[in-house]
N, CA, C and O atoms as CSV, one atom per row, in Angstrom:
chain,resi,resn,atom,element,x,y,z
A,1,UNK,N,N,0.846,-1.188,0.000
A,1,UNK,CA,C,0.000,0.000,0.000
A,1,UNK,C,C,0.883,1.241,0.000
A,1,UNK,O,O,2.049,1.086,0.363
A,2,UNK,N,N,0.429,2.575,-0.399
A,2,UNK,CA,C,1.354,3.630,-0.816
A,2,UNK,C,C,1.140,4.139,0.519
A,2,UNK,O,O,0.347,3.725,1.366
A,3,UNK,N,N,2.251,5.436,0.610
A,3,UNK,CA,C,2.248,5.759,1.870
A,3,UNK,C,C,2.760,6.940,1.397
A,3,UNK,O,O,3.867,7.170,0.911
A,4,UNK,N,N,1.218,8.128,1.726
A,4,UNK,CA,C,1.560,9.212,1.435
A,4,UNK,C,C,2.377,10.598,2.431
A,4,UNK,O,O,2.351,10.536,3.660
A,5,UNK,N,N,2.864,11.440,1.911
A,5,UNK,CA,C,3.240,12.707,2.639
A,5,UNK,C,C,2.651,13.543,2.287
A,5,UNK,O,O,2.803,14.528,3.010
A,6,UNK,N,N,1.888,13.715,1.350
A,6,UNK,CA,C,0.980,15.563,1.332
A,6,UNK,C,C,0.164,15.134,0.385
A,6,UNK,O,O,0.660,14.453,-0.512
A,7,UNK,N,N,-1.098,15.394,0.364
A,7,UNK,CA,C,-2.304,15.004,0.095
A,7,UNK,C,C,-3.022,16.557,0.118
A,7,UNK,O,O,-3.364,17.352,0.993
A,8,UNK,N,N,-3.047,16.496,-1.616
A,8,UNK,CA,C,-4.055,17.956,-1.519
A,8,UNK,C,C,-5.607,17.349,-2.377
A,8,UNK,O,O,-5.767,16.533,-3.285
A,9,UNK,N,N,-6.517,18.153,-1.617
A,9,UNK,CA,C,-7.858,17.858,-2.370
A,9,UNK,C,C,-8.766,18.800,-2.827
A,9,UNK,O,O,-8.063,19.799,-2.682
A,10,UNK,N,N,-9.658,19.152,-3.207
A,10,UNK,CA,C,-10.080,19.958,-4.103
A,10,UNK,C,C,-11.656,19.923,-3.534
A,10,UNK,O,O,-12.325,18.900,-3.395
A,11,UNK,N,N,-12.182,21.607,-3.174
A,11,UNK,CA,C,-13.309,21.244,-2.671
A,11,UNK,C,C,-14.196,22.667,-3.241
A,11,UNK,O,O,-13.776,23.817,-3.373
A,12,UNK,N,N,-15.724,22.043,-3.543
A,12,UNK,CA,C,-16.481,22.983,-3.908
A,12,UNK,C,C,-17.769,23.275,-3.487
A,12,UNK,O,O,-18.697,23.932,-3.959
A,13,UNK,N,N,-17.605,22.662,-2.543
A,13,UNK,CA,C,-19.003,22.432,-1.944
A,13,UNK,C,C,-20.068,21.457,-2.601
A,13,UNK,O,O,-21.253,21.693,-2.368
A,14,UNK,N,N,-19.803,20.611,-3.234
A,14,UNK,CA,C,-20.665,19.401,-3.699
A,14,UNK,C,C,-20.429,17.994,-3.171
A,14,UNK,O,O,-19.573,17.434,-2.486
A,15,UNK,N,N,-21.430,17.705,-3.717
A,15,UNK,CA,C,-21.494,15.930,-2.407
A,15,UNK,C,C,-20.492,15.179,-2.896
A,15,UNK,O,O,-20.009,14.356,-2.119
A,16,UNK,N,N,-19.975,15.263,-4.185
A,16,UNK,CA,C,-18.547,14.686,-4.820
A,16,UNK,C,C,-17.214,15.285,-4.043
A,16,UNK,O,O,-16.210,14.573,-4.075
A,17,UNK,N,N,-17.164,16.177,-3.554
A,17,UNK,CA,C,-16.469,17.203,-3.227
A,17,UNK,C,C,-15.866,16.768,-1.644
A,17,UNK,O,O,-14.803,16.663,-1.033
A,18,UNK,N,N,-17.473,16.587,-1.446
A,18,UNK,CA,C,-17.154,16.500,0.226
A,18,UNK,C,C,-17.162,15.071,0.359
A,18,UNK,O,O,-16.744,14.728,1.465
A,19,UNK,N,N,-17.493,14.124,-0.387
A,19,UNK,CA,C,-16.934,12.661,-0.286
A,19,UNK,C,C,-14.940,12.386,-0.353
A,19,UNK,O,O,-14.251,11.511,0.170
A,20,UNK,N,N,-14.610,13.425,-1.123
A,20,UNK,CA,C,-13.378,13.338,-1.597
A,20,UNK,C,C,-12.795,13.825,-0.138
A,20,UNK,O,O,-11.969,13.122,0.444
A,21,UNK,N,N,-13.274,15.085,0.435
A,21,UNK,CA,C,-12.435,15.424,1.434
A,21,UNK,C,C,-12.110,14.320,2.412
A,21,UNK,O,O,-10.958,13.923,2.591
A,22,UNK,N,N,-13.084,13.878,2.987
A,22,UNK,CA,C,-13.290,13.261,3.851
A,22,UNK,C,C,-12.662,11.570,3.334
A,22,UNK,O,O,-12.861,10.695,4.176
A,23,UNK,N,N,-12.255,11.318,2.593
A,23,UNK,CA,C,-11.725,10.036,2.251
A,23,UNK,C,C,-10.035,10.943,1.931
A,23,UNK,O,O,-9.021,10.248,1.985
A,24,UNK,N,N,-9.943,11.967,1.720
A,24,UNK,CA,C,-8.512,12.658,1.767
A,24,UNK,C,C,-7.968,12.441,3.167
A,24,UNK,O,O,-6.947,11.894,3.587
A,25,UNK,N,N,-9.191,13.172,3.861
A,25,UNK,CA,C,-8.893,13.281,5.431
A,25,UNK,C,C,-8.773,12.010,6.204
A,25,UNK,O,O,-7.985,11.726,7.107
A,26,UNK,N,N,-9.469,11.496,5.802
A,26,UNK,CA,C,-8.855,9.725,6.233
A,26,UNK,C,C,-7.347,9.358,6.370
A,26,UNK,O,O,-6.582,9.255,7.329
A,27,UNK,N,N,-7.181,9.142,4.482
A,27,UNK,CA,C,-5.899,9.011,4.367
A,27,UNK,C,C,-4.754,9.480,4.959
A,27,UNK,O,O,-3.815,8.749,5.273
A,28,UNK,N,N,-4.807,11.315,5.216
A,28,UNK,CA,C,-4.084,11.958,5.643
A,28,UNK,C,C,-3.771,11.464,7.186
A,28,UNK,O,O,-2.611,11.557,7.587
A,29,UNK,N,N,-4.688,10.995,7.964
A,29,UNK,CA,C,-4.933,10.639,9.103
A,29,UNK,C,C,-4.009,9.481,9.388
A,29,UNK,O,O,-3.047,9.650,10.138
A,30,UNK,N,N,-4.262,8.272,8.807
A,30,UNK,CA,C,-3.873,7.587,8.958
A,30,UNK,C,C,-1.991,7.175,8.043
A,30,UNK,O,O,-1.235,6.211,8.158
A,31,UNK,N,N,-1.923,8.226,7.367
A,31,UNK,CA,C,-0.653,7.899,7.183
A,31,UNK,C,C,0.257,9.080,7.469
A,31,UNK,O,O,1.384,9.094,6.974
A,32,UNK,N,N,-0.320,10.414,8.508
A,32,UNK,CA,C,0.533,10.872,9.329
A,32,UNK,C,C,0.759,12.308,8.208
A,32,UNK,O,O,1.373,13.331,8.512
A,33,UNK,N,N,0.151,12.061,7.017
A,33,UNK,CA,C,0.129,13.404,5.799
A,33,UNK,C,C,-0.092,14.372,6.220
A,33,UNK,O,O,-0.522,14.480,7.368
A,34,UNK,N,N,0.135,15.434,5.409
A,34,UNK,CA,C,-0.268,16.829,5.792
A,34,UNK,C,C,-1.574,16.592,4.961
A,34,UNK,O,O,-1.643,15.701,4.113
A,35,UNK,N,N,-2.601,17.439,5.254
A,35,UNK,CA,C,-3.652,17.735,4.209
A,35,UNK,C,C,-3.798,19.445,3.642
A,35,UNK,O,O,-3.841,20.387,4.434
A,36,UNK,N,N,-3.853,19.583,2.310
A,36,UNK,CA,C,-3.733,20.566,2.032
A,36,UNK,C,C,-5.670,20.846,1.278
A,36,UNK,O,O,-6.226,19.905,0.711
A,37,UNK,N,N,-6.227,21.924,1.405
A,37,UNK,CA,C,-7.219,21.852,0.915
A,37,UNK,C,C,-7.889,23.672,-0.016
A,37,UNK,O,O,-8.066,24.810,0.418
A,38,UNK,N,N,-8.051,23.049,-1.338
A,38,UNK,CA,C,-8.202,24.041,-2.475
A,38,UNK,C,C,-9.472,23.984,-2.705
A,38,UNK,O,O,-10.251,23.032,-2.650
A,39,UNK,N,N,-9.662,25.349,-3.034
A,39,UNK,CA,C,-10.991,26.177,-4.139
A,39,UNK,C,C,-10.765,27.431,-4.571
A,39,UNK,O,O,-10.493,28.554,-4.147
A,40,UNK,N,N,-10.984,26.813,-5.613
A,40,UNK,CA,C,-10.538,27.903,-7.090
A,40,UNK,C,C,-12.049,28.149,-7.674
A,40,UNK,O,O,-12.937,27.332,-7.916
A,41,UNK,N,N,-12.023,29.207,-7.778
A,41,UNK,CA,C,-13.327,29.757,-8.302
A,41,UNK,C,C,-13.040,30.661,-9.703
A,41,UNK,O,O,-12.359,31.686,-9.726
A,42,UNK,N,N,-13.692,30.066,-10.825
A,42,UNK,CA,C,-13.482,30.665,-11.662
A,42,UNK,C,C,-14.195,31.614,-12.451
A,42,UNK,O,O,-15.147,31.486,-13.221
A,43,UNK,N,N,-13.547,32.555,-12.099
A,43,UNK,CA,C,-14.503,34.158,-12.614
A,43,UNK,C,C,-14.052,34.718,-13.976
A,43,UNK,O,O,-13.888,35.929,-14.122
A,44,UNK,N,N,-13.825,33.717,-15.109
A,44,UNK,CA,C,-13.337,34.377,-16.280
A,44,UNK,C,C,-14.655,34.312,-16.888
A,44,UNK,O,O,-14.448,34.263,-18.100
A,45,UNK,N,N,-15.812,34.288,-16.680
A,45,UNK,CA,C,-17.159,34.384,-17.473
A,45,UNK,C,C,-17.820,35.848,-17.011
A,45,UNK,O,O,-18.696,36.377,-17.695
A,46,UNK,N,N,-17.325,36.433,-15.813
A,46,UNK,CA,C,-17.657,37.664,-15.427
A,46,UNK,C,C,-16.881,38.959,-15.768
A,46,UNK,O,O,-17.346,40.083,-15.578
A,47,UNK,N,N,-15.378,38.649,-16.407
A,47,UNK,CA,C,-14.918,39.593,-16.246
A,47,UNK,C,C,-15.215,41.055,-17.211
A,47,UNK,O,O,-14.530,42.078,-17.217
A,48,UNK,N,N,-16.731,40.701,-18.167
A,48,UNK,CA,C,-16.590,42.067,-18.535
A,48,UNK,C,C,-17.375,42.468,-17.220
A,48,UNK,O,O,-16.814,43.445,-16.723
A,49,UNK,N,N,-18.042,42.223,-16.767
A,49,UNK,CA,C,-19.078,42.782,-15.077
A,49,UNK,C,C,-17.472,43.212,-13.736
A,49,UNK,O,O,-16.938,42.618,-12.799
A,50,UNK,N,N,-17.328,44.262,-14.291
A,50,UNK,CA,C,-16.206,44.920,-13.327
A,50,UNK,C,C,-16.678,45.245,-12.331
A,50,UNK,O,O,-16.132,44.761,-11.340
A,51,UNK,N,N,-17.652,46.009,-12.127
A,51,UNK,CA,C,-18.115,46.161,-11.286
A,51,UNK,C,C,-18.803,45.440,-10.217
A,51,UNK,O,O,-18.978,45.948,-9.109
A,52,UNK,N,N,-19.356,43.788,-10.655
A,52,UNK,CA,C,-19.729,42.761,-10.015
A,52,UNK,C,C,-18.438,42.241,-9.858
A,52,UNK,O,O,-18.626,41.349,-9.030
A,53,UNK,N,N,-16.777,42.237,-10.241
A,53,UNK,CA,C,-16.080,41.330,-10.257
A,53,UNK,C,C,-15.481,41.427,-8.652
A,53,UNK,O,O,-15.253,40.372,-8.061
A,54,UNK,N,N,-15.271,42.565,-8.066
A,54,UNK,CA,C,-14.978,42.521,-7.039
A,54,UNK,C,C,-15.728,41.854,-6.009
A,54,UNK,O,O,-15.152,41.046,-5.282
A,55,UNK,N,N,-16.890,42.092,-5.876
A,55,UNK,CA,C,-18.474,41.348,-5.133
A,55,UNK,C,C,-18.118,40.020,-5.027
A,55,UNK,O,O,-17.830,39.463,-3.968
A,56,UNK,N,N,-18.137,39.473,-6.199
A,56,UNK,CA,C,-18.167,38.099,-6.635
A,56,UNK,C,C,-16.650,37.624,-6.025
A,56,UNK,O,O,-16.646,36.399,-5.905
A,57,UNK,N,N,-15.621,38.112,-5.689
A,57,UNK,CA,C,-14.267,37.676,-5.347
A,57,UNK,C,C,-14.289,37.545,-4.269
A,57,UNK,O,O,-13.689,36.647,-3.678
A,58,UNK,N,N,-15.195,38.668,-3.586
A,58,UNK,CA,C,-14.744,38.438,-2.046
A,58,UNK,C,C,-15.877,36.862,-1.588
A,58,UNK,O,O,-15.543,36.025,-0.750
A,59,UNK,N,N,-17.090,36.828,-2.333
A,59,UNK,CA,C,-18.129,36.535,-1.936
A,59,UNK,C,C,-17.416,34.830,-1.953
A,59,UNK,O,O,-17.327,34.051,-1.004
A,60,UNK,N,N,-16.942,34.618,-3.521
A,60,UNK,CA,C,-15.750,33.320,-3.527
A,60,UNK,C,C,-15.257,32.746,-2.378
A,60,UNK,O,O,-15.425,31.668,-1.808
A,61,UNK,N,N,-14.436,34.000,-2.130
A,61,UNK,CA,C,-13.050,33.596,-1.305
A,61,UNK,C,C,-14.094,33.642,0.245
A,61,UNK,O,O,-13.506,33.462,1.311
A,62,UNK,N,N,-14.779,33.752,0.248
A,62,UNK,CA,C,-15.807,33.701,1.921
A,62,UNK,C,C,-16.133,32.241,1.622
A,62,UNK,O,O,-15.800,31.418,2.475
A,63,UNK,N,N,-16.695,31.853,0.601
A,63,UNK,CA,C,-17.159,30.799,0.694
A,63,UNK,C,C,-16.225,29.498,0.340
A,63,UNK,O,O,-16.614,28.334,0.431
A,64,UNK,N,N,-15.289,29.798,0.038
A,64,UNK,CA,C,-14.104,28.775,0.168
A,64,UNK,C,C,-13.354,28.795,1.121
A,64,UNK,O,O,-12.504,27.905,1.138
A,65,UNK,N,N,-13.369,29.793,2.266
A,65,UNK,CA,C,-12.796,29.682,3.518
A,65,UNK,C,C,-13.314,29.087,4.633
A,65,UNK,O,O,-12.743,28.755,5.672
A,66,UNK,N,N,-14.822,28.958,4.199
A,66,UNK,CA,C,-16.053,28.621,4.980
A,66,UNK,C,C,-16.086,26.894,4.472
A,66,UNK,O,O,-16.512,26.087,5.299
A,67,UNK,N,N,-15.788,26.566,3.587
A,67,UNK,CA,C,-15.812,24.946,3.465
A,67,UNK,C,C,-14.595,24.661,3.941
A,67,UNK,O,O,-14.219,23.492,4.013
């Protein structure tokens, strides 16, 4: 069996998402890993809305600090 040291996972708030963490967080657990945990939000469909782009960044980054 592999035996990891850093274990990053990827989270977006979906039930795929949060199955993954939590089987990350396992792993990490049990083989002593660091766990590293990402969300990337991608705002290249807004950027002519300048004025929403800031809104929308902070509103992101709240809600990826919050999962």
């Amino acid at each position: 069996m592999t035996t990891y040291s850093r274990i990053l996972v990827g989270v977006d708030g979906s039930n795929e998402a949060e199955a993954a963490f939590r089987r990350a967080a396992k792993m990490a657990a049990s083989d002593g890993a660091v766990l590293g945990i990402a969300f990337v939000a991608d705002i290249r469909r807004i950027v002519p809305l300048i004025d929403y782009e800031q809104t929308f960044i902070h509103k992101a980054r709240s809600y990826g600090e919050e999962l």
